[in-house]
C-alpha positions as CSV (number, residue, x, y, z in Angstrom):
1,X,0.0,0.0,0.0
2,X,1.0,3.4,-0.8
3,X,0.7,6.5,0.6
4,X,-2.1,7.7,-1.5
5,X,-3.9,4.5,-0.2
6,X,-4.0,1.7,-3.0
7,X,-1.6,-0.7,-3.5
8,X,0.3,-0.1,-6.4
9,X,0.9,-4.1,-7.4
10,X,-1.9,-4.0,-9.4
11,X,-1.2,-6.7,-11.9
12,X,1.7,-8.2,-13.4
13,X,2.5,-8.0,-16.9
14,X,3.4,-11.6,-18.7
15,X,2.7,-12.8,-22.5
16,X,-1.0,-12.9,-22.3
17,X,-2.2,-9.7,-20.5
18,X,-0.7,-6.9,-22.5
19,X,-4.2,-5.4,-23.3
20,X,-5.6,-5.8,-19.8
21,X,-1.7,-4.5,-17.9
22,X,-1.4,-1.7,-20.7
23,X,-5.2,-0.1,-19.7
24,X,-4.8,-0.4,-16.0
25,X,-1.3,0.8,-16.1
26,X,-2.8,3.8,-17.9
27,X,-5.5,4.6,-15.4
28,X,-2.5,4.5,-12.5
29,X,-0.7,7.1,-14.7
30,X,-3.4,9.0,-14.6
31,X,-4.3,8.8,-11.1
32,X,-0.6,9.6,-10.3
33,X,-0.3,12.5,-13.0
34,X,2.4,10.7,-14.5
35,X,0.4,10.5,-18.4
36,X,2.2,13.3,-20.0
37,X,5.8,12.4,-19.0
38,X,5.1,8.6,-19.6
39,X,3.5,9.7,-23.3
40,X,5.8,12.3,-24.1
41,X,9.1,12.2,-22.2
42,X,10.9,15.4,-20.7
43,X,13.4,17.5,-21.8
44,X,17.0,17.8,-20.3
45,X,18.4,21.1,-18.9
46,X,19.9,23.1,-21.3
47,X,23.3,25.2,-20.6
48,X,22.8,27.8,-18.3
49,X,18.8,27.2,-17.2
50,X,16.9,29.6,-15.1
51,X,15.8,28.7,-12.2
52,X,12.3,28.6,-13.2
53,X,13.5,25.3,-15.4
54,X,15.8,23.9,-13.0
55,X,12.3,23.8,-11.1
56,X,10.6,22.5,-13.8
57,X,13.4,19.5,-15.0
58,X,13.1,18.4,-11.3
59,X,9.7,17.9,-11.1
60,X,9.6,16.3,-14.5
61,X,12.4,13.9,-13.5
62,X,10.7,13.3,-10.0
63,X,7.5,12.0,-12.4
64,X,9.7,10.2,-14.8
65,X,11.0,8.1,-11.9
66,X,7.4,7.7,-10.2
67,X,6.5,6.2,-13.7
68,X,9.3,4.2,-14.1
69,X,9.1,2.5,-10.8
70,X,5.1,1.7,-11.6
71,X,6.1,-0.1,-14.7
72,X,9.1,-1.9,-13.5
73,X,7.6,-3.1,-10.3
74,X,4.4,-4.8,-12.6
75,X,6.1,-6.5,-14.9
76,X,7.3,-10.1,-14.8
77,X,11.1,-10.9,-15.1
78,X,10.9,-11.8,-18.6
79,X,9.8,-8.2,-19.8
80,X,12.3,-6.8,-16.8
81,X,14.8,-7.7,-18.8
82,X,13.6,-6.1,-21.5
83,X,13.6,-2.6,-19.6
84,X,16.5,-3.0,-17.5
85,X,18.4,-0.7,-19.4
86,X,16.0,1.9,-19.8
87,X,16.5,5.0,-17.8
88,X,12.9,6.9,-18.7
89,X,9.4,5.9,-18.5
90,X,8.8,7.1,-22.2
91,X,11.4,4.3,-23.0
92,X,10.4,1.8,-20.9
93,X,6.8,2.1,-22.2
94,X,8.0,2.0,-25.6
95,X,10.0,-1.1,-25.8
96,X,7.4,-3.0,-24.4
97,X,4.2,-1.2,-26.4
98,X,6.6,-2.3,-29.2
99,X,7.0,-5.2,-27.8
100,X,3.5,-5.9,-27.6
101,X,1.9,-4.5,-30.5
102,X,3.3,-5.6,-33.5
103,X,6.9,-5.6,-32.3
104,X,9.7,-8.0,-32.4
105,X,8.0,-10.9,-30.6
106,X,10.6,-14.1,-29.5
């Protein structure tokens, strides 16, 4: 259980449940206003950023990693492995979207 009082294992994603995982997944991204930075990344800081973006970048980045711990903690180790090296949520979501939807199935 989390501190906004569900638990946040809500199902794990294996090879049958992508369509099922991929809509309840979207509904915690929602509920955790996560949906933008999942769907459409963040940018990096620029050279000399204001503080205003410095602001900004952390807050995105503070989303990012909310996302990406949702997604890694509900997947199975198969498609964990497929993630480990992602460092975003956007790409996390991608590979396995990709995976799942007309991807490189194995």
């Amino acid at each position: 259980m989390n501190g906004n009082g569900f638990s946040t294992n809500i199902l794990v994603l294996d090879s049958k449940n992508w369509d099922r995982w991929s809509a309840l997944m979207k509904s915690l991204f929602g509920a955790q206003e996560v949906s933008e930075i999942v769907q459409n990344g963040y940018e990096e800081l620029g050279a000399n950023p204001t503080e205003a973006q410095r602001t900004t970048y952390r807050e995105a980045k503070k989303k990012d990693c909310k996302a990406l711990f949702y997604i890694q903690q509900n997947v199975d180790s198969q498609h964990f492995e497929k993630i480990a090296k992602a460092t975003k949520s956007k790409e996390a979501w991608d590979i396995l979207e990709s995976y799942h939807t007309g991807g490189d199935k194995v």
